[in-house]
C-alpha positions in Angstrom: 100.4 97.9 146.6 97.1 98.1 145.5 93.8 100.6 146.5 90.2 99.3 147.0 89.0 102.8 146.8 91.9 105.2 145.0 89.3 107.3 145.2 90.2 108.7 148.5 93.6 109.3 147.4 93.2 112.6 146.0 92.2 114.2 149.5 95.3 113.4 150.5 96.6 117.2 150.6 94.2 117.8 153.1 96.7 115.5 155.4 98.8 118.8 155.4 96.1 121.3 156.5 97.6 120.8 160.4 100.5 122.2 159.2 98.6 125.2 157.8 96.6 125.9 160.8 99.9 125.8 162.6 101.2 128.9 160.9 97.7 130.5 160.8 97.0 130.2 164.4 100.1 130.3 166.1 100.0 132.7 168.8 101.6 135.9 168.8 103.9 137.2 171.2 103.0 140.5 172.8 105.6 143.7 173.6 104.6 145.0 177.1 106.1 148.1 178.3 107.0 148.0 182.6 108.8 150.4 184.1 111.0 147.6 186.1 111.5 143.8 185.9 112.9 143.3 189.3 109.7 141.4 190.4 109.6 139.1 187.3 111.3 136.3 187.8 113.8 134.9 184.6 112.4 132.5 182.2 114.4 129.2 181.6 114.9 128.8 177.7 115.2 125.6 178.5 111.1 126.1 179.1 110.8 127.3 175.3 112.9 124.6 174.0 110.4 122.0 175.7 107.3 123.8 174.7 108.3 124.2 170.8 108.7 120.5 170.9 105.7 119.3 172.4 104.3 121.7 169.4 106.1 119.8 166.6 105.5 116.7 168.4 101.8 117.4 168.5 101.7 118.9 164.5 103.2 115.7 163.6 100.7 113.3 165.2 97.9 115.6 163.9 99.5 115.1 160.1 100.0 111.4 160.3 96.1 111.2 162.2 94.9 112.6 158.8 97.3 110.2 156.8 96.8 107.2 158.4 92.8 108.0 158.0 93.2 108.7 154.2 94.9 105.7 153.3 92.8 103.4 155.7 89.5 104.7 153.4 91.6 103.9 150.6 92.0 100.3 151.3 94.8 99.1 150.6 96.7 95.7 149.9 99.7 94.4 149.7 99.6 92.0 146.5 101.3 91.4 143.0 100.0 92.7 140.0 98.0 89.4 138.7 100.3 86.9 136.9 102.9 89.7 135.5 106.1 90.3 137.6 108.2 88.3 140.0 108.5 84.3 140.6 105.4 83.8 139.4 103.8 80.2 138.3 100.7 81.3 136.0 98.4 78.8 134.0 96.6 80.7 131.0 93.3 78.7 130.0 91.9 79.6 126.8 88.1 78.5 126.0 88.3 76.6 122.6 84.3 75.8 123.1 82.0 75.7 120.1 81.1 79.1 121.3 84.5 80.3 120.9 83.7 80.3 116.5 81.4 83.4 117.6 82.4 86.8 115.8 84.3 88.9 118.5 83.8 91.9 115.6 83.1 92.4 112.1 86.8 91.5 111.6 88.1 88.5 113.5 86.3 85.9 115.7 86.8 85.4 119.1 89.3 82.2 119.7 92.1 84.0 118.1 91.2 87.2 119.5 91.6 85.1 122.8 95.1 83.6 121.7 96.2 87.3 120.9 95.7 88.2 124.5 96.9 85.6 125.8 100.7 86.1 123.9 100.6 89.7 125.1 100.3 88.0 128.5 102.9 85.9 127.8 105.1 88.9 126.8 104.8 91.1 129.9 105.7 88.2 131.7 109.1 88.3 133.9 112.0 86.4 133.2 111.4 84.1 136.4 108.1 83.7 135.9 106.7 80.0 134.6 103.8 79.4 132.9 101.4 76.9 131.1 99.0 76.6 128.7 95.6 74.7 129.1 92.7 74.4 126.8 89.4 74.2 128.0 88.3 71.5 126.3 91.8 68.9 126.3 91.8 68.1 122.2 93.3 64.1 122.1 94.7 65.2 118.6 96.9 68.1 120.0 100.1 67.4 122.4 100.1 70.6 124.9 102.5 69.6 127.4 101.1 70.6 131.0 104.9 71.2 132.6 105.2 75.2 134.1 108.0 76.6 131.3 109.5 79.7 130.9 110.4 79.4 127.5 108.3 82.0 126.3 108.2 80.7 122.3 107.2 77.3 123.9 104.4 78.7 125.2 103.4 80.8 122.2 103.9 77.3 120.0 101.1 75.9 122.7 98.9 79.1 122.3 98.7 78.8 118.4 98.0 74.6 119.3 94.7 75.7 121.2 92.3 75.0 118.5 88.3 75.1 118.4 86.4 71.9 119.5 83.0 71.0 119.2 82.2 70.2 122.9 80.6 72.6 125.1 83.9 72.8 127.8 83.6 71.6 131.4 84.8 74.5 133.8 85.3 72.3 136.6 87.2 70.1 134.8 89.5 72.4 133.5 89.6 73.6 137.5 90.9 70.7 138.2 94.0 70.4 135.5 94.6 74.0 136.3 94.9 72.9 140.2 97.2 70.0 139.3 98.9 72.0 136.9 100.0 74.8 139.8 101.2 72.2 142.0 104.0 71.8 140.4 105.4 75.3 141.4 107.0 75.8 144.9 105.3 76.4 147.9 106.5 80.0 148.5 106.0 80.9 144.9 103.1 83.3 143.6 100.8 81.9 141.7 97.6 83.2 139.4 95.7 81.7 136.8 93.6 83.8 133.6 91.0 83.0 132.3 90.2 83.7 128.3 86.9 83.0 127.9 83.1 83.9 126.8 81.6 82.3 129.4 79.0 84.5 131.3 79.5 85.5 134.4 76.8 83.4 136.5 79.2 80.3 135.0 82.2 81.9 136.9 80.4 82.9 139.8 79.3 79.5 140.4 82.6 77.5 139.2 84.8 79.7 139.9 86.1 79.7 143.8 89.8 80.9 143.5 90.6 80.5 147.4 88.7 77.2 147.6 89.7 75.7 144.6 93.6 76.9 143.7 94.3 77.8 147.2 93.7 81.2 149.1 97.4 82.8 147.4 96.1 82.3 143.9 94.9 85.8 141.4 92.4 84.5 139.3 91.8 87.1 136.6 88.8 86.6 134.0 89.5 88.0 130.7 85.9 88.3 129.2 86.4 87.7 125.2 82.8 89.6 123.9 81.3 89.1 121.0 78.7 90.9 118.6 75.2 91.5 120.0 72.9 88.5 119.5 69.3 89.6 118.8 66.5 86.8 119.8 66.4 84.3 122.4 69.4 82.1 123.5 69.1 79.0 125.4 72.0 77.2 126.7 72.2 73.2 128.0 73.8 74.2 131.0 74.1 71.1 132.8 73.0 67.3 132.7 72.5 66.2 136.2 72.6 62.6 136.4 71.6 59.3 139.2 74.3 59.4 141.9 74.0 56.0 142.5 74.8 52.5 140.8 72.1 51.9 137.9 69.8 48.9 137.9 68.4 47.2 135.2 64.4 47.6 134.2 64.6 50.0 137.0 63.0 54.0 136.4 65.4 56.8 136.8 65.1 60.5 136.4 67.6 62.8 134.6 67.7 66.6 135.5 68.3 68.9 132.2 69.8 72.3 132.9 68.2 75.1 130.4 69.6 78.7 130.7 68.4 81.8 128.8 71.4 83.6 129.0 69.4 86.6 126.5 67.0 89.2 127.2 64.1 88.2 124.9 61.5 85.1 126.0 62.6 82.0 124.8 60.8 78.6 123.3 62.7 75.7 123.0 62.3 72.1 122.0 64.8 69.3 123.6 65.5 66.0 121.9 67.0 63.3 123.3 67.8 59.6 122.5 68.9 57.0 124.9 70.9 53.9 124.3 67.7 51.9 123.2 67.3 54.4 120.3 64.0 55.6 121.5 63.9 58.8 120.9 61.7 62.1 123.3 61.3 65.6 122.9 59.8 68.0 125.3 59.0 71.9 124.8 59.9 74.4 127.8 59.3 78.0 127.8 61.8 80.5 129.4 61.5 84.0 130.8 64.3 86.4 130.0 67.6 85.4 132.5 66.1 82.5 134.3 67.4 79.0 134.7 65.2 76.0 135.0 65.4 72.3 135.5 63.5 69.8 133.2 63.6 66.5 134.3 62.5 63.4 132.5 62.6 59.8 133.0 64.5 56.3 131.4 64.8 52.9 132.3 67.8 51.3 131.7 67.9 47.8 130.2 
C-alpha cells in the first residue's frame, strides 16, 4: 500500500484521543445519604449492562471516525512497488543516444552509469518476475533478443550489449517496441516499464502517456541519469515535422524544424541543411532561455 500524503500519518495518535476523553470525562457516581429506600424503586443491572455498551459502542465509532479520516487525507493506494516484487513483466529501456557520451561526474559518464542501475534493477527483481531489455536507439550490429526472460545473467549479458549510437533516439518509437514487447506477458500479470534516460522532462511529459500508451495497469518509472552542469546555451533539433501527404514532383513543400533551448542562457544558432539535389541552406534563429520554436522552410522535390 502506498500514501499520496504520508504526511498525515504521523497524526495518527490523535485517533486515540476518544479514548482519553473517555476516561477524563466519564461521569462520576455520587454517594447520597436517605434515611429510607422504600420509595425508590430497584434498578435492573441489566439497565447498566445496556448503557456501558452503548458507551463502548459509541467510543469505538468515535476512534475509527478519527481513523478512517486520517488515512483518507493520507491517500492511499493499493499498488505494487514499480517493477520489483511479484509476477511481474518489466521492460528496462536504457537511452544509448549520442547524449548518453555526456559525463554523469568527474569519474564516469552517463551510459554506464545508466547500465549500473539498470543491473541493480535487475537484482531486486523476484524470482517470478520476467523482464527485457530494449535500447533506445535498436543498434543493427547488436542481437538483444526482445523475449520477457527471467534469466537474470541473460539480461545482464543484454545490459552490457546496450552500447552508445550516434542517432538522436525516437521515444515514440521505443514506445512502441516497449508496448509490443509487454504483450507478450499474461493478461492478469503486472506490468511496469523504467526508463534510464537524460532526456528532459518536457520529452517525457509529451511522449510519455503510460495509461494511454502501455495500458492503464502499467508503472512507468523515469530514472533521470544527470550529468555535469553545462554552462552556455544548448539548442536541441527536437523534431522534423514533415508533408503528410504523397509528394509531387516540381511541386513546393514546407518542412517544420523543431528548435528547443533546453538551457538557461539565450541562444543563437545557425541550421544547415542539404536536400537530395545537394543544394545546400542555412538559416539563423535566435532563442530565449526555455522556449521551443518552429522554423519552417521550403523544397521542391524533383
Amino acid at each position: 500500500m502506498g500514501f499520496a500524503s504520508p504526511i498525515f500519518l504521523t497524526v495518527l495518535p490523535l485517533s486515540a484521543l476518544p479514548v482519553l476523553f473517555h476516561f477524563l470525562m466519564k461521569r462520576r457516581e455520587a454517594r447520597l445519604k436517605f434515611p429510607s429506600l422504600m420509595f425508590f424503586l430497584q434498578a435492573d443491572p441489566k439497565m447498566r449492562a445496556k448503557r456501558r455498551l452503548k458507551e463502548l459502542l459509541l467510543l469505538a465509532s468515535r476512534i475509527m471516525l478519527l481513523l478512517l479520516l486520517i488515512l483518507a487525507l493520507s491517500g492511499p493506494s493499493l499498488k505494487n512497488v514499480p517493477g520489483i516484487g511479484g509476477n511481474l513483466a518489466i521492460a528496462i529501456v536504457i537511452d544509448n543516444s549520442a547524449s548518453m557520451d555526456g559525463p554523469a561526474s568527474e569519474e564516469s559518464r552517463k551510459l554506464p552509469q545508466a547500465r549500473e542501475a539498470a543491473r541493480s534493477l535487475i537484482d531486486a527483481l523476484d524470482e517470478d518476475a520476467r523482464a527485457v531489455v530494449i535500447p533506445l536507439v535498436p543498434d543493427p550490429a547488436v542481437d538483444i533478443s526482445l523475449e520477457l526472460t527471467s534469466d537474470k545473467e541473460r539480461l545482464k549479458d543484454a545490459i552490457d550489449d546496450v552500447r552508445r549510437t550516434e542517432a538522436a533516439g525516437s521515444t515514440a518509437n521505443a514506445f512502441s517496441r516497449t508496448r509490443d514487447a509487454l504483450q507478450q506477458a499474461p493478461r492478469d500479470t503486472g506490468r511496469a516499464v523504467h526508463f534510464f534516460s537524460d532526456l528532459h522532462e518536457e520529452t517525457w511529459g509529451r511522449e510519455a502517456r503510460g495509461g494511454d500508451i502501455f495500458g492503464e495497469h502499467t508503472d512507468v518509472v523515469f530514472h533521470r541519469i544527470g550529468g555535469i552542469g553545462r554552462t552556455g546555451a544548448n539548442v536541441a533539433v527536437e523534431a522534423v515535422n514533415t508533408p503528410g501527404r504523397p509528394l509531387l514532383p516540381r511541386h513546393n513543400y514546407n518542412i517544420d524544424v523543431i528548435l528547443r533551448n533546453t538551457s538557461d542562457a539565450n541562444a543563437e544558432v545557425r541550421v544547415n541543411y542539404e536536400d537530395s539535389q545537394d543544394e545546400v541552406s542555412s538559416f539563423r534563429k535566435s532563442l530565449g532561455p526555455g522556449l521551443a520554436e518552429a522554423v519552417q522552410f521550403a523544397f521542391t522535390p524533383e
